[in-house]
C-alpha positions as CSV (number, residue, x, y, z in Angstrom):
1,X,55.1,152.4,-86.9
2,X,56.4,153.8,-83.6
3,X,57.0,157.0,-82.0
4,X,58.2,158.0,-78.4
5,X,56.7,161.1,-77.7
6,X,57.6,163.2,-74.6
7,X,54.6,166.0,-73.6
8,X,54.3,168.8,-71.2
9,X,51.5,171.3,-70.7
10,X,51.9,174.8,-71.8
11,X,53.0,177.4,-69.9
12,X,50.8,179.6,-68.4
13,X,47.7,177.1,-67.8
14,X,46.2,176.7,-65.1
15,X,43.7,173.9,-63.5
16,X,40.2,174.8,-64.5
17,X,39.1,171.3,-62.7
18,X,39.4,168.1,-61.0
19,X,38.3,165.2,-59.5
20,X,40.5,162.7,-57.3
21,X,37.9,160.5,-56.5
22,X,39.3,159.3,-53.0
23,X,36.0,160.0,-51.1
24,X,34.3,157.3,-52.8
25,X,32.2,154.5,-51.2
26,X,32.6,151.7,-53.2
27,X,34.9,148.7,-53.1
28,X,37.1,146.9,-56.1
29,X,35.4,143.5,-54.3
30,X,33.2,143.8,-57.1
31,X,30.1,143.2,-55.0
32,X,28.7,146.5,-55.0
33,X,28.9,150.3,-56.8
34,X,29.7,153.8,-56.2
35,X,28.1,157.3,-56.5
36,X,26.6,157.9,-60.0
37,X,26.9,161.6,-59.3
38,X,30.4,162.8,-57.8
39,X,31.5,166.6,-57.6
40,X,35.1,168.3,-58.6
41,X,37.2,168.6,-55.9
42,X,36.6,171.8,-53.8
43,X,40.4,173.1,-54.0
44,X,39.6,174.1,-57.8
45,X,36.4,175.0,-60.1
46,X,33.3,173.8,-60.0
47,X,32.5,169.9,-62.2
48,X,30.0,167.3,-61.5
49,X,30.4,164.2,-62.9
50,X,27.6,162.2,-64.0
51,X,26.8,158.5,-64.8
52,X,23.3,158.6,-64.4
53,X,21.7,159.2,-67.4
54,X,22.0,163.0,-67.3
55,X,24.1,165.7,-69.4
56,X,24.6,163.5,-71.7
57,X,25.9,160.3,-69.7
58,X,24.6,156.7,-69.5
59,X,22.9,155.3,-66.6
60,X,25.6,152.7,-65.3
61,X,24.0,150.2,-63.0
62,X,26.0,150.5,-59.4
63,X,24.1,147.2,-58.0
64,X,25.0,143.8,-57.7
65,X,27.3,143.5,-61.0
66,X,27.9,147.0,-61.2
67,X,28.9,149.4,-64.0
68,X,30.6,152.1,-62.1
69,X,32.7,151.5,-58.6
70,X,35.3,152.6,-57.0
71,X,39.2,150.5,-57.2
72,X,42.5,151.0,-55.3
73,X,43.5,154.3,-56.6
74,X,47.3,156.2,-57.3
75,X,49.1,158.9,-56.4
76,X,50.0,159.6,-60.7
77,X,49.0,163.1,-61.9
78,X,47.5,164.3,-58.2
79,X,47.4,168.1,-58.7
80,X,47.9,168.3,-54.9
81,X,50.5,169.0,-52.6
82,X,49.6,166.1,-50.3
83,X,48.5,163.2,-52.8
84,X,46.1,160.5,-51.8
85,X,46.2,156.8,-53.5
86,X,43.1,156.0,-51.8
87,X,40.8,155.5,-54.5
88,X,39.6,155.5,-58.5
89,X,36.6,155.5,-60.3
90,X,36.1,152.6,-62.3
91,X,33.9,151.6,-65.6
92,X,33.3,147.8,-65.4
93,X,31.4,144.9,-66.7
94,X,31.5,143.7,-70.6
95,X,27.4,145.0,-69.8
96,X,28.9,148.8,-70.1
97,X,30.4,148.4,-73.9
98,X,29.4,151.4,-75.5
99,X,28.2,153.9,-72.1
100,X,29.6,156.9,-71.4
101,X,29.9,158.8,-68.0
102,X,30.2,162.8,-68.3
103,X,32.4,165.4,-66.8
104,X,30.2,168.7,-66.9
105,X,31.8,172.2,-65.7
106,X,32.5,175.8,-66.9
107,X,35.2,176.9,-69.3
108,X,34.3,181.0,-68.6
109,X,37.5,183.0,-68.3
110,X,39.8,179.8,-70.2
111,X,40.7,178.8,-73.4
112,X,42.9,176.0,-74.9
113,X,41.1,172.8,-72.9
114,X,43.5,169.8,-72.0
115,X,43.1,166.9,-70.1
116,X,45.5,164.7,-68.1
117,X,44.4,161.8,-66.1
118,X,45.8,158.1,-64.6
119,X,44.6,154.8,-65.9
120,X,44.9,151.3,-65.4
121,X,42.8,148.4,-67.7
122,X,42.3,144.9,-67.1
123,X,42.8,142.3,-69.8
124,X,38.9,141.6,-70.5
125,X,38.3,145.0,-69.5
126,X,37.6,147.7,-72.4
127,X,40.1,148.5,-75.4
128,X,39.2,151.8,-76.0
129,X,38.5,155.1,-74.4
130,X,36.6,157.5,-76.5
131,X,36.6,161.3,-75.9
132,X,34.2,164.0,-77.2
133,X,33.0,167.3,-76.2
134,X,29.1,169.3,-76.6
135,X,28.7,172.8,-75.1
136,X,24.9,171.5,-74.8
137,X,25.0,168.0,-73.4
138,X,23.7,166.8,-76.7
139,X,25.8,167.3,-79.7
140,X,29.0,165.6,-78.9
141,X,31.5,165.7,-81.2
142,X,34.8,163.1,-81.1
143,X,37.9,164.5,-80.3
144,X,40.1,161.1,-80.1
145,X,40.1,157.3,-79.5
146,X,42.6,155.5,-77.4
147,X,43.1,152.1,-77.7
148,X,45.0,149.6,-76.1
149,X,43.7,150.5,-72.7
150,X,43.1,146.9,-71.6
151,X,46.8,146.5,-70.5
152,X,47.7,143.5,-68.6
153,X,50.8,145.3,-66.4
154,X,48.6,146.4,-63.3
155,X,50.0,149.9,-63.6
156,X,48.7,153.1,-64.1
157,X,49.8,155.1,-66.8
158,X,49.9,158.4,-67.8
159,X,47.1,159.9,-70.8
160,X,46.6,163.5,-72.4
161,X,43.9,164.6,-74.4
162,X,44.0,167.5,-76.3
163,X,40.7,170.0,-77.1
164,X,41.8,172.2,-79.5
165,X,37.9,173.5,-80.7
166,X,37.4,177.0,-80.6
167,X,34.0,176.2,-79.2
168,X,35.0,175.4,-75.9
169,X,36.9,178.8,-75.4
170,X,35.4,180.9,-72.7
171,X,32.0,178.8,-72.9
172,X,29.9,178.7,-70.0
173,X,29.4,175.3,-69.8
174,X,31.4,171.8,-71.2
175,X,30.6,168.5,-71.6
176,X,33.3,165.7,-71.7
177,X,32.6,162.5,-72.5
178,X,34.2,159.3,-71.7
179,X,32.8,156.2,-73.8
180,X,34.3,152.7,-73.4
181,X,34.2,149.5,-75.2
182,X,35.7,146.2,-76.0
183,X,35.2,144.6,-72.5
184,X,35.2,140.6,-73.2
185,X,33.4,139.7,-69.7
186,X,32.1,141.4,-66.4
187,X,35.0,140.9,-64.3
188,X,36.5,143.3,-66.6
189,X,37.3,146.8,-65.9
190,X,39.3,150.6,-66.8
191,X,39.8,152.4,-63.5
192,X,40.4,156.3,-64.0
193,X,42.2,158.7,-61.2
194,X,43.3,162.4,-60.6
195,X,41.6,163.5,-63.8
196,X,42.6,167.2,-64.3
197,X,41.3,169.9,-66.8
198,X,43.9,173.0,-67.7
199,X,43.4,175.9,-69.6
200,X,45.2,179.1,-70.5
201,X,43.6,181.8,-69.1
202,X,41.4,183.6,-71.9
203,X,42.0,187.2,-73.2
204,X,44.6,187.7,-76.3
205,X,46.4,185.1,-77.3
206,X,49.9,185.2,-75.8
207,X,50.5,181.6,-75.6
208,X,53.2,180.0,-77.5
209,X,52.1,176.7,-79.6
210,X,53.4,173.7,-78.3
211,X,53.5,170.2,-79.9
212,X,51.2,167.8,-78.6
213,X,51.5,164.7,-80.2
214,X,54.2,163.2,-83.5
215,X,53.8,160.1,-85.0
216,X,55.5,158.1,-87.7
217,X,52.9,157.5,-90.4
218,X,54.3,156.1,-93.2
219,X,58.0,155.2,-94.3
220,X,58.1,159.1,-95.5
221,X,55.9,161.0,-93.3
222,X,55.6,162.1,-89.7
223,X,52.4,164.1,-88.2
224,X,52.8,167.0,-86.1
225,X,49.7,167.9,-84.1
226,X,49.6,171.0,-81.9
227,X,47.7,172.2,-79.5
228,X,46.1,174.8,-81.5
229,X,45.6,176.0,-85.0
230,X,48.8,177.4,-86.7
231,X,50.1,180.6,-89.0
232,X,50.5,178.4,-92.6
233,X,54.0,180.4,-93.6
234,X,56.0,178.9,-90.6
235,X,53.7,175.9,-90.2
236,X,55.0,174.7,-93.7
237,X,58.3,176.0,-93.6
238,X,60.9,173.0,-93.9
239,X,63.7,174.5,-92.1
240,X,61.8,174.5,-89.2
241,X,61.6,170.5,-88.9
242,X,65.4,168.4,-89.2
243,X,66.0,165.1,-88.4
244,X,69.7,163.6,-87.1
245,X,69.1,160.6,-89.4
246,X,70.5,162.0,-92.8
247,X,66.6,162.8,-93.8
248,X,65.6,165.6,-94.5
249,X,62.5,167.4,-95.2
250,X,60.7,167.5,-98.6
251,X,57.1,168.9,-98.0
252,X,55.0,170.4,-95.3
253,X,51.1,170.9,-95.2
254,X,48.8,172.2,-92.4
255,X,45.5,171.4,-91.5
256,X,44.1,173.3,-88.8
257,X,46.8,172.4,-85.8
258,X,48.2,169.4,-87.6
259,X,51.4,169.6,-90.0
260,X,52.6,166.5,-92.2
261,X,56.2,166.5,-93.2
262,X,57.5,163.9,-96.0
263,X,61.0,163.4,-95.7
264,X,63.7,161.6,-98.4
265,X,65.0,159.1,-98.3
266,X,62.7,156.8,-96.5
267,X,63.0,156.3,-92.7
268,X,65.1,153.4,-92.0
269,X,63.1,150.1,-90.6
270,X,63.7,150.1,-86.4
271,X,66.1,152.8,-86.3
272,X,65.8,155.1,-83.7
273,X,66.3,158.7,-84.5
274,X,65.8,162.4,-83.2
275,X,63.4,164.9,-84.7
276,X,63.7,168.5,-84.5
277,X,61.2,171.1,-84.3
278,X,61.2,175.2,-84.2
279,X,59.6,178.5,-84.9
280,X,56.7,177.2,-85.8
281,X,54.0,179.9,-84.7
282,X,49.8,180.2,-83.7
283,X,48.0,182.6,-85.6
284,X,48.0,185.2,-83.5
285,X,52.2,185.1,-84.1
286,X,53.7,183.2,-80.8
287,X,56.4,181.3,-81.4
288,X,57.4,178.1,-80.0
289,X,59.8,176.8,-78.1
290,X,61.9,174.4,-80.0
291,X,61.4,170.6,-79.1
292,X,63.3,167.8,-79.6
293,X,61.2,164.4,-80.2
294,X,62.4,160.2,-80.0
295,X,61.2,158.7,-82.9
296,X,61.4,155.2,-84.6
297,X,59.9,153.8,-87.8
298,X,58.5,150.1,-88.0
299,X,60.0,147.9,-85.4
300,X,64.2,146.9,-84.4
301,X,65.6,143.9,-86.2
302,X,65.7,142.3,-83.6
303,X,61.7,142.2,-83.2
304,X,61.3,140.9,-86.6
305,X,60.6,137.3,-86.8
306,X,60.9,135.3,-90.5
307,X,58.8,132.5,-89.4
308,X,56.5,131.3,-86.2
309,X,59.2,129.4,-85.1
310,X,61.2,132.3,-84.3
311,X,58.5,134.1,-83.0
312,X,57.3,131.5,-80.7
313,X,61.3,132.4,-79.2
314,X,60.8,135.4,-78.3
315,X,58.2,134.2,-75.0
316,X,58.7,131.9,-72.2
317,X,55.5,130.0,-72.4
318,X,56.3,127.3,-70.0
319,X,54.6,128.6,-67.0
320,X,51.2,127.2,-66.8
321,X,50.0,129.0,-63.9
322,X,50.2,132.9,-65.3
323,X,48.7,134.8,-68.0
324,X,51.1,137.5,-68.9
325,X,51.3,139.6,-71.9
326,X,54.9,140.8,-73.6
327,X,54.7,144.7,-73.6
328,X,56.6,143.9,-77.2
329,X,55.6,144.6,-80.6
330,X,56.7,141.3,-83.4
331,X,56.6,141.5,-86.6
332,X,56.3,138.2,-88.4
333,X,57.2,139.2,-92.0
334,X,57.0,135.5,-93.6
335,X,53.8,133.7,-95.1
336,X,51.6,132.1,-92.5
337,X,48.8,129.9,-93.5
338,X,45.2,130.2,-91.7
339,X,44.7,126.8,-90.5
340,X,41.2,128.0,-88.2
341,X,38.6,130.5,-87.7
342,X,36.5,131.2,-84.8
343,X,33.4,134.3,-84.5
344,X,34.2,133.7,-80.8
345,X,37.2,136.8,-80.3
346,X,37.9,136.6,-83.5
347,X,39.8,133.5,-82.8
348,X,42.2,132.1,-85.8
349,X,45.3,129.9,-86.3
350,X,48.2,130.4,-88.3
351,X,50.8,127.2,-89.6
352,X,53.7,127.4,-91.7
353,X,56.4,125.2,-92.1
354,X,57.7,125.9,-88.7
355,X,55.3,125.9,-86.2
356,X,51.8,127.5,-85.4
357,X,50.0,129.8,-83.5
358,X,46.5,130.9,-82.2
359,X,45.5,134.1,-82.7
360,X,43.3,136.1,-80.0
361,X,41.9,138.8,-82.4
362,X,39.0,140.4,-79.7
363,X,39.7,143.7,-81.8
364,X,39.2,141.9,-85.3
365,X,42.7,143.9,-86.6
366,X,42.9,141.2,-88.9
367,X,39.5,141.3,-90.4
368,X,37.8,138.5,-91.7
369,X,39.8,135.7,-92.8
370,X,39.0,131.7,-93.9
371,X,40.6,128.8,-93.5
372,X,43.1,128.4,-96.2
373,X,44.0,132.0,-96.6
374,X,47.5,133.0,-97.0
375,X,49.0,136.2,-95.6
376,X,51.8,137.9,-94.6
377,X,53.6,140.8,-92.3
378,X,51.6,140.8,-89.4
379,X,52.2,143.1,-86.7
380,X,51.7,141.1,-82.8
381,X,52.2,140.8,-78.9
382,X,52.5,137.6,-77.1
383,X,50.6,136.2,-74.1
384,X,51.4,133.4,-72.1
385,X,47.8,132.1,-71.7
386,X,48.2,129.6,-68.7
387,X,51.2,127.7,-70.5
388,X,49.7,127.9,-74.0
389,X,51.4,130.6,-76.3
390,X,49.0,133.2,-78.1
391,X,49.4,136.3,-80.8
392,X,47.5,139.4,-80.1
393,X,47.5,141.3,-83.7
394,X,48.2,145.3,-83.4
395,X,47.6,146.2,-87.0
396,X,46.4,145.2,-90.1
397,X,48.4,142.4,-92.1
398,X,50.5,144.0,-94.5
399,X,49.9,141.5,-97.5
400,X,47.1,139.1,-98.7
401,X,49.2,136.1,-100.4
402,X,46.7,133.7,-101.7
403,X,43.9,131.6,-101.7
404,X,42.7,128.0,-100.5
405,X,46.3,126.4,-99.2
406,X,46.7,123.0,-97.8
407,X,47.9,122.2,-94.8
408,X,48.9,118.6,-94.1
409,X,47.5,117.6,-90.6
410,X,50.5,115.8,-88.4
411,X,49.2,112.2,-87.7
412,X,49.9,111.4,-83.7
413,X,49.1,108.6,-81.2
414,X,46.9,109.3,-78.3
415,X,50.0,108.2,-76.3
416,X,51.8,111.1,-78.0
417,X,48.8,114.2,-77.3
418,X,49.3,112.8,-73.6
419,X,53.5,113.9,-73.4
420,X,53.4,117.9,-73.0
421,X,56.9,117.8,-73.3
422,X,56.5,116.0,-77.1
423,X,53.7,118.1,-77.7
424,X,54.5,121.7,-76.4
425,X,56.7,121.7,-79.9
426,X,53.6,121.5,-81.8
427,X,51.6,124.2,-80.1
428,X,48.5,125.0,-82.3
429,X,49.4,122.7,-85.1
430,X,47.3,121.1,-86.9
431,X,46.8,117.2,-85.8
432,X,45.3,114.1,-86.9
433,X,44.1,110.9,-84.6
434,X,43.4,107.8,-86.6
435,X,41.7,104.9,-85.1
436,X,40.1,106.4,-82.3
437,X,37.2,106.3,-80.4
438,X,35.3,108.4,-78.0
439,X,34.2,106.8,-75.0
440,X,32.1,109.9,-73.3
441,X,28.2,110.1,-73.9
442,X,25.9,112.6,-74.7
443,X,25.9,116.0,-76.5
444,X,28.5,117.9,-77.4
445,X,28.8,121.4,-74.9
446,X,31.6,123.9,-75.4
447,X,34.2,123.9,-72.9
448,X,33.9,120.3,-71.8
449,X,36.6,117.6,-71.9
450,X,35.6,113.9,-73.9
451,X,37.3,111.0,-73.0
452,X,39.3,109.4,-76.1
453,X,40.5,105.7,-76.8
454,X,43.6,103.9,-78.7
455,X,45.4,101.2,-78.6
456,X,44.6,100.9,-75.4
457,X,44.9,104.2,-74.1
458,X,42.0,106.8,-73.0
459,X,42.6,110.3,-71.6
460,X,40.2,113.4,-71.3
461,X,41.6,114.7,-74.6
462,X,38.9,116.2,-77.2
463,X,37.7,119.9,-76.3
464,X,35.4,122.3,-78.0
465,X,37.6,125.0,-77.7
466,X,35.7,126.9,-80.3
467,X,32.7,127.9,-78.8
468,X,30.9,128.3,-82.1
469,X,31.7,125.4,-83.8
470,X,28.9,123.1,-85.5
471,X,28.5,119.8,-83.8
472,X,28.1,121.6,-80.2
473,X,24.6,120.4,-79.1
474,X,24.6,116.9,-81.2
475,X,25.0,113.9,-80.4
476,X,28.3,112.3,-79.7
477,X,29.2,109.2,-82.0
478,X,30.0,107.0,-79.1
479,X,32.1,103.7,-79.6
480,X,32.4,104.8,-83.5
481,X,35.9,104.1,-84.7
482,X,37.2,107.2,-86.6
483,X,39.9,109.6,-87.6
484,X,39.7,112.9,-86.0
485,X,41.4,115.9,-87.1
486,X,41.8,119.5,-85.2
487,X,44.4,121.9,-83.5
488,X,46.2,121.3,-80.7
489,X,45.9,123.2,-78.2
490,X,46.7,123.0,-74.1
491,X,45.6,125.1,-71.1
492,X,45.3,124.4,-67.3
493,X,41.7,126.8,-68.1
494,X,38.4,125.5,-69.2
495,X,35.4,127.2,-68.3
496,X,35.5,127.9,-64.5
497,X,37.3,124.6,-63.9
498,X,40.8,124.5,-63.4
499,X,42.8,120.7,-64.3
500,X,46.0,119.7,-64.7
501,X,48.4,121.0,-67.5
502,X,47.8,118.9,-70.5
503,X,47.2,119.4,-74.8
504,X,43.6,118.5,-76.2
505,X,42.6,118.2,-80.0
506,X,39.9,120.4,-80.6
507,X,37.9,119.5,-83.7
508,X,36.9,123.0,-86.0
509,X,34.2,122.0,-87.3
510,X,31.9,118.8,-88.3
511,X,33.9,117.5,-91.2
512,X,36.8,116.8,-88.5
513,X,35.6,114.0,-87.6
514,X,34.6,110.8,-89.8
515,X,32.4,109.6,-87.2
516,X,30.1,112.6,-87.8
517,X,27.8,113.3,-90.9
518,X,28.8,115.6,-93.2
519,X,31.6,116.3,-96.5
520,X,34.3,114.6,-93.9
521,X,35.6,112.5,-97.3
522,X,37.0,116.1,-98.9
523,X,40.3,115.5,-99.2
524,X,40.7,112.2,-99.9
525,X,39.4,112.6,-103.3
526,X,40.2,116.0,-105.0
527,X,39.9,117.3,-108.0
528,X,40.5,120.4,-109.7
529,X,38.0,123.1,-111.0
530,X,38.8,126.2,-112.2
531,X,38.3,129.5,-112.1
532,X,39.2,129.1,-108.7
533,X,38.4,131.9,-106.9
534,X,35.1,132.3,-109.1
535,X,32.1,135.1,-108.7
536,X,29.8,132.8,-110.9
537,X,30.7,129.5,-112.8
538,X,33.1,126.9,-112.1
539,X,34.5,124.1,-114.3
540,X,34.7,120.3,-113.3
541,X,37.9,119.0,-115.0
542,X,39.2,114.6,-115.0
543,X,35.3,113.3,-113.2
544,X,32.6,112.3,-114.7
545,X,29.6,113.4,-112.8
546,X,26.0,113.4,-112.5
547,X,25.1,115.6,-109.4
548,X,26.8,118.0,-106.7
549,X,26.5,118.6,-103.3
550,X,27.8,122.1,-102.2
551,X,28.5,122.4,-98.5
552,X,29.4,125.3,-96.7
553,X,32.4,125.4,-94.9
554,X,30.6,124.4,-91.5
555,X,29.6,121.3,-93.0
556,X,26.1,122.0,-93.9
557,X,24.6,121.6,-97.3
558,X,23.4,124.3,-98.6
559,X,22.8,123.3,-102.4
560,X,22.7,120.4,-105.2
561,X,22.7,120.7,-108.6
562,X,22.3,118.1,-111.9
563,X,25.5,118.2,-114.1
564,X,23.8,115.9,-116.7
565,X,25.4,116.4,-119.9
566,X,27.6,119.6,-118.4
567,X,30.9,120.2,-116.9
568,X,29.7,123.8,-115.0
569,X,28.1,124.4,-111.9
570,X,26.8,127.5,-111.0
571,X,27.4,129.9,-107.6
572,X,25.8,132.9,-109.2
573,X,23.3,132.0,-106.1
574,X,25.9,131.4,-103.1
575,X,27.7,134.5,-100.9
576,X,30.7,135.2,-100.9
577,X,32.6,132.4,-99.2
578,X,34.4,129.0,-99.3
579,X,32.8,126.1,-100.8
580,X,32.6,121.8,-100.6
581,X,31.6,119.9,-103.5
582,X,30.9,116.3,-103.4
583,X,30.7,115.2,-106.9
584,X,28.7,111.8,-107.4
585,X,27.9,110.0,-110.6
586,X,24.6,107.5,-109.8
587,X,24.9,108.0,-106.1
588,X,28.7,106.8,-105.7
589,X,31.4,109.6,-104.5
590,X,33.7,110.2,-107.6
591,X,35.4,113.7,-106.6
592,X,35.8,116.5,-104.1
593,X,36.7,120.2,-104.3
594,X,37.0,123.0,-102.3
595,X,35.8,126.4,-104.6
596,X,36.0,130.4,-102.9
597,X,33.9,132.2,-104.5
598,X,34.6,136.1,-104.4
């Protein structure tokens, strides 16, 4: 669900603090830090900020590598009358997930704390900003998360934080914490910039209320927060919120400063509408100004995408020499199938009858998923990745449709995985060689090309793209004749090397390839079993049998079991996962199946 939100600060505050960072020593070359310990600027109240170990902060490393530095700064929220874009301070490095640097000053004589400040991410740099407050330097308690602030537009924008605790009123000294994490590597970084903290000036309340945040929750519901806690009569009164949609409002509740109003009917799906607010009061009986707020429920129609196919439309992918997100949200509301899985990001592929795509899932919004699952109604962005299309996930998939599915690889020729302009319409598909060979030697190393023959043919075209897949580190079967089975995948990237625009096959895991040891024959001889999902016991139906082999789904047997004079075999024993069985009567192969067991 979106909202467009539009937010001032109230009248009457004025700037307890600042910092605009511009006197700072460092350099955005990366090669070396900045001060660990910077005070407010002297035009308003005393601050000192720390990120060295003190009040409450982390002690960010500003060597070689550093943690903290200082970036190209902005002119954005500069609380002065002659603005300076000289510099910003900066958290970077994937080796600061988790620290926290400190802003420390006094709130005495204010009350009503908010915070504006400028920022600008990186793409590996960190997701999310966390805020909190202590009055002791110890006890910090979370105010709010932002995430999404690894953007990829090289702009600054514009964020508010709201500190509506009574605590913090008139206290003689604050704490406010920054914590940042999600960085994917150290090159990564979140610069920050004219960070200013306002206040109302303490002594009775004669402040009006004023709205600080609305967003669409549910097809029915909107929340309301405000900047501080509210009177409950006029807080839940309904004619004080009206929408210019035909809606209109139900319920209201109040917790604290925030107000949830159901509506009927339903919000209509990507339709744009206006929502009014009034007379709503504080406690101490100010009244509001009335506001008017943008708002929007799921995503336009013309964002929605039925299949991959459509969505893979909606991004020009043929540059192979950028990596550019959409600022977009997709919603792709039909069945995908999961075709691979990767720890590494969170990595997966999805396949339906149109097309596929990879997922980059650094955030893990889509949770933990297997090859074979079937789902639906997932919420994305797109990236060009250096030619090669990608789907960044936003929220959670709306629908879990089933279990174990089949996907069918498409059989190609070497000569074929060698024409980008044949292949960039199978993108991520999943793709069978037959009758090859590799000619490279050695072990297998993630991120390395291996040289393939057919018919003929060789090119540098099987890549471990995975970086946790199983057969990294063995030996490569050489010279062995086999069919090989993987996605397809293209980038002008691997590792630090850059080569010329061209589509790989990259094997998932072991059983992709005959020439390796493992349950590679599943497949080819399948059989059901049934319950299937199980939690315990499973059926053999049509085989006779006198043994199993269980493999994991990495290839790796992990069990065997007599069926002499039974049908059952038991996974009372085994995790929660997906399961091979190689079913053999007197040594011979008579059956495979794949078994999930719950």
């Amino acid at each position: 669900m979106f909202c467009f939100l539009f937010v001032t600060f109230s009248f009457g505050q004025e700037i307890v603090t600042a910092w605009t960072f511009d006197g700072l020593t460092g350099t955005n070359s990366g090669a070396s830090g900045t001060e660990k310990v910077i005070p407010a600027n002297s035009e308003w109240g005393a601050g000192t900020f720390y990120a060295d170990g003190t009040n409450g902060s982390d002690n960010l490393s500003n060597e070689a590598s550093p943690e903290i530095n200082a970036f190209n700064g902005t002119t954005m929220n500069d609380p002065r009358t002659t603005t300076d874009a000289s510099k910003a301070i900066a958290i970077a490095n994937s080796s600061a997930n988790g620290k926290s640097v400190v802003f420390k000053f006094s709130m005495t004589g204010f009350q009503n704390l908010e915070l504006s400040y400028a920022q600008r991410g990186t793409a590996s740099g960190f997701s999310t900003e966390t805020w909190s407050y202590s009055t002791n330097g110890t006890d910090f308690t979370v105010v709010e998360t932002i995430s999404g602030t690894n953007q990829t537009n090289s702009e600054f924008v514009m964020r508010n934080v709201y500190f509506t605790a009574a605590a913090l009123n008139e206290a003689s000294e604050v704490y406010i914490k920054l914590t940042v994490d999600g960085a994917t590597n150290a090159s990564g970084n979140n610069r920050i910039d004219n960070v200013v903290f306002r206040a109302n000036l303490a002594g009775p309340d004669v402040y009006a209320p004023h709205v600080t945040n609305v967003a669409v929750t549910s097809a029915n519901t909107v929340a309301v927060s405000f900047n501080e806690d509210l009177d409950n009569t006029t807080a839940v009164a309904l004619a004080n919120y009206s929408f210019d949609n035909g809606c209109t409002t139900s319920n209201a509740s109040v917790n604290g400063n925030v107000v949830n109003v159901t509506v009927t009917p339903d919000f209509a799906n990507g339709v744009a509408f206006n929502m009014f607010i009034q007379n709503v009061a504080d406690v101490a009986g100010n009244v509001m100004t009335p506001d008017t707020f943008a708002l929007m429920y799921g995503i336009p129609t013309e964002f929605m995408c039925a299949d991959i196919a459509t969505l893979r439309s909606k991004l020009d992918f043929t540059s192979y020499s950028v990596n550019v997100q959409d600022t977009v949200e997709y919603k792709l509301t039909g069945s995908v199938i999961v075709t691979a899985t990767a720890v590494y990001n969170n990595q997966k592929v999805l396949q339906d009858e149109t097309g596929a795509i990879l997922v980059y899932d650094q955030s893990n919004v889509l949770g933990s998923l297997e090859v074979g699952d079937e789902i639906s109604g997932i919420y994305c962005k797109l990236t060009n990745y250096f030619g090669f299309l990608e789907l960044v996930p936003t929220r959670p998939y709306e629908q879990f449709v089933d279990y174990y599915q089949d996907v069918t690889p498409m059989v190609i020729t070497l000569s074929q995985l060698n024409d980008n302009s044949y292949m960039i319409e199978h993108q991520a598909e999943l793709i069978e060689l037959d009758n090859v060979t590799i000619t490279s030697t050695g072990n297998f190393a993630k991120l390395n090309r291996y040289d393939l023959s057919q018919n003929g043919v060789t090119a540098p075209a099987l890549y471990p793209y995975f970086q946790d897949v199983d057969y990294l580190t063995l030996p490569i079967p050489t010279g062995v004749e086999q069919n090989i089975t993987g996605v397809n995948f293209a980038t002008t990237k691997i590792g630090s090397s850059n080569f010329d625009f061209r589509y790989y096959i990259v094997p998932r895991s072991i059983t992709d390839m005959t020439g390796m040891t493992g349950v590679q024959d599943y497949g080819k001889m399948s059989i059901s079993v049934y319950p299937n999902p199980t939690t315990a016991f499973v059926t053999v139906n049509d085989v006779e049998a006198t043994d199993v082999e269980i493999y994991d789904i990495n290839g790796k047997k992990v069990a065997s079991q007599s069926m002499q004079n039974t049908n059952m075999v038991s996974l009372q024993s085994m995790s929660a996962g997906s399961y091979f069985f190689r079913l053999l009567k007197d040594g011979e192969l008579v059956g495979t199946a794949k078994v999930i067991k719950r």
